[in-house]
C-alpha atoms as an extended CHARMM CRD file, in Angstrom:
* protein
*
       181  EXT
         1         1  UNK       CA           -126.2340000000      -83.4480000000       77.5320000000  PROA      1               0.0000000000
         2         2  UNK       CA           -128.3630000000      -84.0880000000       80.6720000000  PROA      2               0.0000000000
         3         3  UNK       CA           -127.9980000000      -87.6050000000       82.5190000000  PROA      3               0.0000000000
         4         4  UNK       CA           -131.0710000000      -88.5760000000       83.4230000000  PROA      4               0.0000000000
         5         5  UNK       CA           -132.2630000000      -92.0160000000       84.8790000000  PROA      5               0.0000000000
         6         6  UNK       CA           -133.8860000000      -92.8720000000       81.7680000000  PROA      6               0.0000000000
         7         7  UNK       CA           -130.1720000000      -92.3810000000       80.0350000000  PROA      7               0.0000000000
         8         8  UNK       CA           -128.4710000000      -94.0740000000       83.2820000000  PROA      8               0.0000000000
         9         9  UNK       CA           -131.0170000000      -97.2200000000       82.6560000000  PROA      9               0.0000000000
        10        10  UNK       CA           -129.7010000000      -97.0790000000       78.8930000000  PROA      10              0.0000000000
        11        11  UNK       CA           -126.2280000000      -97.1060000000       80.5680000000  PROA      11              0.0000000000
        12        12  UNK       CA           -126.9110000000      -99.8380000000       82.9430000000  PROA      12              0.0000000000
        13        13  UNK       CA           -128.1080000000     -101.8810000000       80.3110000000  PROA      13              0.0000000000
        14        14  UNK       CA           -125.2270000000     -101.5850000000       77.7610000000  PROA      14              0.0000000000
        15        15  UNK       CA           -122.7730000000     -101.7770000000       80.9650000000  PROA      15              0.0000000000
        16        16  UNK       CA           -124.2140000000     -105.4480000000       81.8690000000  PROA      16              0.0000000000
        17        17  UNK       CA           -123.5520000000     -106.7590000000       78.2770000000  PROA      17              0.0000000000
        18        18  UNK       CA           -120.1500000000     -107.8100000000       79.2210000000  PROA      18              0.0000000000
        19        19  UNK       CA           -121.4670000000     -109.5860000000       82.5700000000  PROA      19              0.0000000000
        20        20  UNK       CA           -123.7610000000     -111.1900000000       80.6060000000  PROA      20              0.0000000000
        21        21  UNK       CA           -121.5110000000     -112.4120000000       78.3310000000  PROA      21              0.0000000000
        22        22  UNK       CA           -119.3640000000     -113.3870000000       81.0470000000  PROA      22              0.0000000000
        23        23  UNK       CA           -121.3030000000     -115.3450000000       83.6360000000  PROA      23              0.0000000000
        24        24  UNK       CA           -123.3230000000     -116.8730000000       80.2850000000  PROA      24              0.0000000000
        25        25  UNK       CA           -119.6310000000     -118.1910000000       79.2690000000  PROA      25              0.0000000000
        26        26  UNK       CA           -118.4070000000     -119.2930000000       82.8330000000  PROA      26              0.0000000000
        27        27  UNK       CA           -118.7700000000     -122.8800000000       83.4330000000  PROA      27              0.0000000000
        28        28  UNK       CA           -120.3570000000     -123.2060000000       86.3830000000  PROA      28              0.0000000000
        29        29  UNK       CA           -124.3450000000     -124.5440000000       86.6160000000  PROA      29              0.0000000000
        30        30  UNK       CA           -125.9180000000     -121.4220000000       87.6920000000  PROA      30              0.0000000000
        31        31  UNK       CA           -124.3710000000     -119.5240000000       85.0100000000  PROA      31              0.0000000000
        32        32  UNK       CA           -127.3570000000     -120.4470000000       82.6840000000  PROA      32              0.0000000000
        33        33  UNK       CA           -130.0430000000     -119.4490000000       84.9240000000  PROA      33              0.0000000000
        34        34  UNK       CA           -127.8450000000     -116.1450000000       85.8170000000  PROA      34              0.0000000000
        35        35  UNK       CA           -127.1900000000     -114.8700000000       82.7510000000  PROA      35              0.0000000000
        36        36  UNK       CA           -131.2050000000     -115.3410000000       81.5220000000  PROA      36              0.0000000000
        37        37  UNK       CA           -131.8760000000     -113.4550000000       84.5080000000  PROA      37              0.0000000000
        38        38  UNK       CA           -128.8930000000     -110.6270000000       83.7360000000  PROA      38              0.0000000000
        39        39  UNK       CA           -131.0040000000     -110.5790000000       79.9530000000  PROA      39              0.0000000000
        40        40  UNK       CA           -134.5110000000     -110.2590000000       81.5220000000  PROA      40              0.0000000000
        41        41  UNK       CA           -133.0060000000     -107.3810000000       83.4610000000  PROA      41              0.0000000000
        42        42  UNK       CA           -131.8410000000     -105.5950000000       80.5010000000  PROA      42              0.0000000000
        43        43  UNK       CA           -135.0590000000     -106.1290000000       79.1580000000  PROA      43              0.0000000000
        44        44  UNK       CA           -136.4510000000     -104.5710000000       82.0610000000  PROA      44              0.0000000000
        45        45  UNK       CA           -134.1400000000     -101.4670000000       81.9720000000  PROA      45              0.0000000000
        46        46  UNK       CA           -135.5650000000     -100.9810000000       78.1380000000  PROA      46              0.0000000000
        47        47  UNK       CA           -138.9980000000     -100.8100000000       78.9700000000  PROA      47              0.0000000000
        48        48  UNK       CA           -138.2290000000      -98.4980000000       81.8890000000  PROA      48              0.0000000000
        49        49  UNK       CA           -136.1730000000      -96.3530000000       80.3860000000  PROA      49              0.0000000000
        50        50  UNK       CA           -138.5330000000      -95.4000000000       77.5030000000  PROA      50              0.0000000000
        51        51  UNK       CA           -141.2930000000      -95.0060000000       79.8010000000  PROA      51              0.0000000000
        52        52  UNK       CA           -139.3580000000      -93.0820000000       82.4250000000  PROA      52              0.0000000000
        53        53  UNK       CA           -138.4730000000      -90.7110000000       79.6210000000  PROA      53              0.0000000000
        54        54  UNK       CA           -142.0950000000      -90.0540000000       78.0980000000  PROA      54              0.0000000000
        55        55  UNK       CA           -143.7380000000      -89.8640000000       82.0890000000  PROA      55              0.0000000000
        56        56  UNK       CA           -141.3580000000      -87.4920000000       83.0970000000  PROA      56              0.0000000000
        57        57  UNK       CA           -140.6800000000      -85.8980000000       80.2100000000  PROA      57              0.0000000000
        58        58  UNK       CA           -137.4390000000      -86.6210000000       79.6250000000  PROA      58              0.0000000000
        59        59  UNK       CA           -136.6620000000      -87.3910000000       76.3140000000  PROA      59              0.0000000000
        60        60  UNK       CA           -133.5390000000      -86.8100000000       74.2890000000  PROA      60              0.0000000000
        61        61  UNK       CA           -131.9670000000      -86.8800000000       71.1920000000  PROA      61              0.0000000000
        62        62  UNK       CA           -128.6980000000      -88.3980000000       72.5440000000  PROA      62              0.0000000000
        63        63  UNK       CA           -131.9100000000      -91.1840000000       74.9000000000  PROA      63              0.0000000000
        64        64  UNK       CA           -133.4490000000      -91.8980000000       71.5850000000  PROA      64              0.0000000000
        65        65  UNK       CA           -130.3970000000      -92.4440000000       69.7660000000  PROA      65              0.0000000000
        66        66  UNK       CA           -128.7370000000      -94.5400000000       72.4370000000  PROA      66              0.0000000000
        67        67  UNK       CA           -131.7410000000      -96.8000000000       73.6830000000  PROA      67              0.0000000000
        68        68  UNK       CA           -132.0630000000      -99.0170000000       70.1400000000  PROA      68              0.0000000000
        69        69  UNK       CA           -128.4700000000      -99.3320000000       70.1540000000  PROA      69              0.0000000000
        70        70  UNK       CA           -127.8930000000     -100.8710000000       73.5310000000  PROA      70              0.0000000000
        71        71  UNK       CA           -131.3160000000     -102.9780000000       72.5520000000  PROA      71              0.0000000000
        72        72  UNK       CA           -129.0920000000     -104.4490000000       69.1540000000  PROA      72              0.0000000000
        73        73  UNK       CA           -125.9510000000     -104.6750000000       71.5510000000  PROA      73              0.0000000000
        74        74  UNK       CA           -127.3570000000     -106.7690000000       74.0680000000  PROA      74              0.0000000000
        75        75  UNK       CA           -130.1360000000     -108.6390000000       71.6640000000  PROA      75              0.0000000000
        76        76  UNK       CA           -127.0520000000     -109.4820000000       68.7790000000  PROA      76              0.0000000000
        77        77  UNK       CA           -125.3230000000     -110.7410000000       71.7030000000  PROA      77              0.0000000000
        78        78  UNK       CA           -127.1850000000     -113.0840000000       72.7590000000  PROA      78              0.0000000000
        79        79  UNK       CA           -128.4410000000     -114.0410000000       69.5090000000  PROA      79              0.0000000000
        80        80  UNK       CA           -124.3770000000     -114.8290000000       68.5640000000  PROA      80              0.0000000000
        81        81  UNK       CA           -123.6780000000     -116.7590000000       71.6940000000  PROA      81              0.0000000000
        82        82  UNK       CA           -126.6110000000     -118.8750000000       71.5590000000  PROA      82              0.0000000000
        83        83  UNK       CA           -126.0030000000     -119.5350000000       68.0670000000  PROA      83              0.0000000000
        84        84  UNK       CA           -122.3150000000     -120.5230000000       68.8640000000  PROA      84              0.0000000000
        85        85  UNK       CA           -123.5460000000     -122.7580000000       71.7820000000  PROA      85              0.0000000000
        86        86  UNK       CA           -126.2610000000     -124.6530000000       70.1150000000  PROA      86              0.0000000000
        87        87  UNK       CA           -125.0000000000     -124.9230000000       66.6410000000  PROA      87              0.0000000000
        88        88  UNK       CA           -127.5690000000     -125.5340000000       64.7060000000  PROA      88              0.0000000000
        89        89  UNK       CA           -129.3060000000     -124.1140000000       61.6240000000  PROA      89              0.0000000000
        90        90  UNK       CA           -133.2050000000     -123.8970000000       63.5170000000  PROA      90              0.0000000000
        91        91  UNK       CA           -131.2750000000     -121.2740000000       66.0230000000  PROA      91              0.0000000000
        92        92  UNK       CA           -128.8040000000     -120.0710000000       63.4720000000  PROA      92              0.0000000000
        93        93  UNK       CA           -131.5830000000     -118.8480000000       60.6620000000  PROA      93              0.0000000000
        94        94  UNK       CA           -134.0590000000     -116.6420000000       63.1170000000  PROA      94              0.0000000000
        95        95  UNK       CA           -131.1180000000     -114.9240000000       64.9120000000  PROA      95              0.0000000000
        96        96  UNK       CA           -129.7140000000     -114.3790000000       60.9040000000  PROA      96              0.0000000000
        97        97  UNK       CA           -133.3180000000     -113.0140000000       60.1330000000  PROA      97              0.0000000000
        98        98  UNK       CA           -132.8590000000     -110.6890000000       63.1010000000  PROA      98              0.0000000000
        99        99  UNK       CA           -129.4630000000     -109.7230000000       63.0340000000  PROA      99              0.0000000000
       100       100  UNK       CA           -129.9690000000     -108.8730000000       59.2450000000  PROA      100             0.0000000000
       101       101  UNK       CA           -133.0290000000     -106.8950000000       59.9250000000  PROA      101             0.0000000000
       102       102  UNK       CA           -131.9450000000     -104.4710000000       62.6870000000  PROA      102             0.0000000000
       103       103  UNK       CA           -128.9550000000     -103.7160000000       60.0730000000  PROA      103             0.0000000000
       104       104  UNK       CA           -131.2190000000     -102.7170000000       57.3970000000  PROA      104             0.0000000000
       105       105  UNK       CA           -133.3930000000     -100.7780000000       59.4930000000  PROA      105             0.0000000000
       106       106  UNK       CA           -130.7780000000      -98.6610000000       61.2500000000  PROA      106             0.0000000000
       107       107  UNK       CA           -129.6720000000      -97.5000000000       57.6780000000  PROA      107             0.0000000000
       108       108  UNK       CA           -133.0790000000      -97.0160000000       56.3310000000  PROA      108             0.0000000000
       109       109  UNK       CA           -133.4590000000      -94.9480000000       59.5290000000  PROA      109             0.0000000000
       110       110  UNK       CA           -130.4030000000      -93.0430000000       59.1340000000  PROA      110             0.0000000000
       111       111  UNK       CA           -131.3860000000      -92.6350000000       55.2880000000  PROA      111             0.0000000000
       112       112  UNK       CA           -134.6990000000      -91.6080000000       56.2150000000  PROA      112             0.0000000000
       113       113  UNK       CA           -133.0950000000      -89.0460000000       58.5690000000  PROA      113             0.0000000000
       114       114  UNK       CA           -131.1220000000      -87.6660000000       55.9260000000  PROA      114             0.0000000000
       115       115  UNK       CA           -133.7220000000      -87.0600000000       53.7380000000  PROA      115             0.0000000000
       116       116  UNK       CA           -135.4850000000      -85.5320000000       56.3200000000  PROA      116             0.0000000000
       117       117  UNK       CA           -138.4440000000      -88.1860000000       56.5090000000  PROA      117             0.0000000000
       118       118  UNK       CA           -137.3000000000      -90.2470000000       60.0070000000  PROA      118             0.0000000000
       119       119  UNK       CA           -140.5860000000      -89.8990000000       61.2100000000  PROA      119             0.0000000000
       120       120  UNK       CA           -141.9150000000      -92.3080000000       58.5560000000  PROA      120             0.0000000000
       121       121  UNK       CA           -140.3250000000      -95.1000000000       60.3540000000  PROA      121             0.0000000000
       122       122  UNK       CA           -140.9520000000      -94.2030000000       63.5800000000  PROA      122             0.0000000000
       123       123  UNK       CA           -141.3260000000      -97.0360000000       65.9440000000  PROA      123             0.0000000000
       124       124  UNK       CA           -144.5880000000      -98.7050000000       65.3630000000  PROA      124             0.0000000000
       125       125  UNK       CA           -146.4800000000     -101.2740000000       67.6500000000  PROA      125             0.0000000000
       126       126  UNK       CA           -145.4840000000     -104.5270000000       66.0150000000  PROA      126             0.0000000000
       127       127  UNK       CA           -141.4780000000     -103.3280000000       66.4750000000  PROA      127             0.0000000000
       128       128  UNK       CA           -142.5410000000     -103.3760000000       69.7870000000  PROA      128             0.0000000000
       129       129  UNK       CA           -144.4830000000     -106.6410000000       70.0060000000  PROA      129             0.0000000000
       130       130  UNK       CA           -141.2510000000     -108.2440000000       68.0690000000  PROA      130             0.0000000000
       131       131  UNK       CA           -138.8530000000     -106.6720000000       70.7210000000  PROA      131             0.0000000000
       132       132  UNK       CA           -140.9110000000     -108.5060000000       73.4840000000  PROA      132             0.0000000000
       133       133  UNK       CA           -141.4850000000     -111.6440000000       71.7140000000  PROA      133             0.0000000000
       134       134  UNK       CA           -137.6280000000     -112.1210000000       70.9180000000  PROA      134             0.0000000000
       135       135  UNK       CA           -136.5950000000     -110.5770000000       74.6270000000  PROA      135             0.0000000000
       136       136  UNK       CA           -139.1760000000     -113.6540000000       75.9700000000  PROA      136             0.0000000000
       137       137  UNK       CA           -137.5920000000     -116.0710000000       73.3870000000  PROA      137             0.0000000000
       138       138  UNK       CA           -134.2460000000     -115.1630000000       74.3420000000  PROA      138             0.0000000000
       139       139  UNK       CA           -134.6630000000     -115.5050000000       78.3580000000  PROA      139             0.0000000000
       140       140  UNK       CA           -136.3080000000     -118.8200000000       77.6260000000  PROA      140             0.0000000000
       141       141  UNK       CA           -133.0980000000     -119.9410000000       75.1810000000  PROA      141             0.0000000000
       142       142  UNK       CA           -130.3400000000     -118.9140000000       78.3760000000  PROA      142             0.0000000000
       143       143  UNK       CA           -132.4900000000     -120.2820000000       80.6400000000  PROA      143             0.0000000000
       144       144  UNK       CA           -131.5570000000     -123.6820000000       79.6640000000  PROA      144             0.0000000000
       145       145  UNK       CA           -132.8610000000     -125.7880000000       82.6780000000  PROA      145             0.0000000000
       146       146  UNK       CA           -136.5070000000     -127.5080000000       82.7220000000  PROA      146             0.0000000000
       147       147  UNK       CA           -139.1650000000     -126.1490000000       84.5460000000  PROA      147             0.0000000000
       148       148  UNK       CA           -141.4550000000     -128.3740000000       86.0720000000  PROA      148             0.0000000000
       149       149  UNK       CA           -140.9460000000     -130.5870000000       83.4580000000  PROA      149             0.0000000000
       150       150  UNK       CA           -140.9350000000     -128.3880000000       80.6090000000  PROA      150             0.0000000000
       151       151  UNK       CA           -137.9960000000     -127.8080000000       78.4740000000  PROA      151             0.0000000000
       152       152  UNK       CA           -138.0070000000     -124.1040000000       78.1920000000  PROA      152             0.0000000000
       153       153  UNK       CA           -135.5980000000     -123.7880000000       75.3620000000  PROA      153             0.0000000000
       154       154  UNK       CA           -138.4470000000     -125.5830000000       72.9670000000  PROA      154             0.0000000000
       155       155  UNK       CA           -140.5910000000     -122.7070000000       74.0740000000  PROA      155             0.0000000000
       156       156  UNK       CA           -137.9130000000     -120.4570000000       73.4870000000  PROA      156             0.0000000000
       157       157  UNK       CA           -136.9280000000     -121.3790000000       69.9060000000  PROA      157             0.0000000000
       158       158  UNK       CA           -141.0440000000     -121.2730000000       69.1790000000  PROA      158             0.0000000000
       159       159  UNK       CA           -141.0180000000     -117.9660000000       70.1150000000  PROA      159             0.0000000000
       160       160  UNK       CA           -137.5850000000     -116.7210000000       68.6830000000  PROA      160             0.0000000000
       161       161  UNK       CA           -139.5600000000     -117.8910000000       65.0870000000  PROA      161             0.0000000000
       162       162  UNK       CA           -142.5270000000     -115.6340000000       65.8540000000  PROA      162             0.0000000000
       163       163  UNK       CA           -140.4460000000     -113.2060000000       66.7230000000  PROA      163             0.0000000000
       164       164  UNK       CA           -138.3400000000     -113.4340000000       63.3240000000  PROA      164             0.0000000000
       165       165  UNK       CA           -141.9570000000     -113.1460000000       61.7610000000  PROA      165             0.0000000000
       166       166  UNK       CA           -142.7380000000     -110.2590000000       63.5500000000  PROA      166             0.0000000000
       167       167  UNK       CA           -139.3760000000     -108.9170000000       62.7540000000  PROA      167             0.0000000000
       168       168  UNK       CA           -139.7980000000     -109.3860000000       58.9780000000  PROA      168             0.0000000000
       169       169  UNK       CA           -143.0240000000     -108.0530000000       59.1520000000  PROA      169             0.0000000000
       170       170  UNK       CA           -141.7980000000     -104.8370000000       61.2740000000  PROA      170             0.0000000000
       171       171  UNK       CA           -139.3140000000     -104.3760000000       58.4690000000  PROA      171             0.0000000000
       172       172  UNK       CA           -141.3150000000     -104.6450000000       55.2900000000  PROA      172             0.0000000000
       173       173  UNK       CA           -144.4810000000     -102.1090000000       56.8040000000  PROA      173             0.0000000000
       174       174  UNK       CA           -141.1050000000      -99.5730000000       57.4740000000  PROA      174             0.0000000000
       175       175  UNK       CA           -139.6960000000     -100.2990000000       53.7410000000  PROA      175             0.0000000000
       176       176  UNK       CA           -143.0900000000      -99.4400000000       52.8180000000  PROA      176             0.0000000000
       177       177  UNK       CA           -143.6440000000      -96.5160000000       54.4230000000  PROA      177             0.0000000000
       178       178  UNK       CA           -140.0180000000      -95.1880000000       53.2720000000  PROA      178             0.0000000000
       179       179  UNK       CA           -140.9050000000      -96.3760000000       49.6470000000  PROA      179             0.0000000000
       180       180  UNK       CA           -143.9280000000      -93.9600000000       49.8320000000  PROA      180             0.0000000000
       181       181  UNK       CA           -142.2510000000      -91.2370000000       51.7490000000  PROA      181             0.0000000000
């Protein structure tokens, strides 16, 4: 196995999950704004990583397996921490939706792969547009602090339900595609 700086960025970004988790749990009042910024880093790091590895051509087995994982690391996370701190069932159903979905379609990847098929639920654009709709909803929910007026977190929680759309949607068009396969 090569290490590449597409894998180290998949490193990086499973290596700040436990900064994250603590400066989001230390009670201090920058930790809010710190730890959305620690997330929107690791968001970062995912898009550069994947597009490190296909402009250089760099890609791996052990890249492709890791980068989703640290993505579902970092994104459950979150998603479980938020939920804790705002206790309440509008938070506590889209990061279920989530959650539940990235569980189903890791094994119907690893099924698929079995069967010899994991290219029928390859990646497809609107996993993509869910990842950055719930990576945008997500900053927005640490963020915690108005801007310019604006409570962010309403804007947050919009977009963390488009995102669980987008995530149920994502999931169904792979079920599909497995079905046929």
């Amino acid at each position: 196995m090569t290490f590449n700086i597409p894998i180290m960025l998949t490193l990086l970004r499973i290596a700040l999950i436990p900064v994250f988790i603590l400066i989001f749990y230390l009670p201090w009042h920058w930790g809010p704004p710190v730890s959305a910024l620690i997330f929107l880093l690791a968001g970062i790091t995912d898009w550069a990583d994947g597009y490190l590895a296909r402009r250089w051509n760099q890609t791996s087995r052990f890249g492709a397996f890791l980068d989703p994982v640290a993505d579902k690391l970092i994104v459950t996370a979150a998603l479980v921490m938020l939920v804790e701190q705002y206790s309440t069932a509008w938070l506590t159903v889209p990061a279920i939706v989530i959650i539940g979905r990235e569980i189903t379609v890791s094994a119907l990847r690893e099924w698929m792969a079995e069967v010899g098929e994991r290219s029928k639920v390859a990646v497809a654009f609107i996993g993509k547009l869910k990842t950055a709709t719930q990576m945008a909803a997500l900053v927005l929910l640490l963020y915690k602090w108005p801007l310019l007026g604006v409570d962010l977190r309403w804007i947050g929680l919009g977009l963390l339900y488009v995102a669980a759309f987008f995530t149920l949607a994502s999931m169904f068009k792979y079920l599909a595609a497995a079905l046929r396969a």
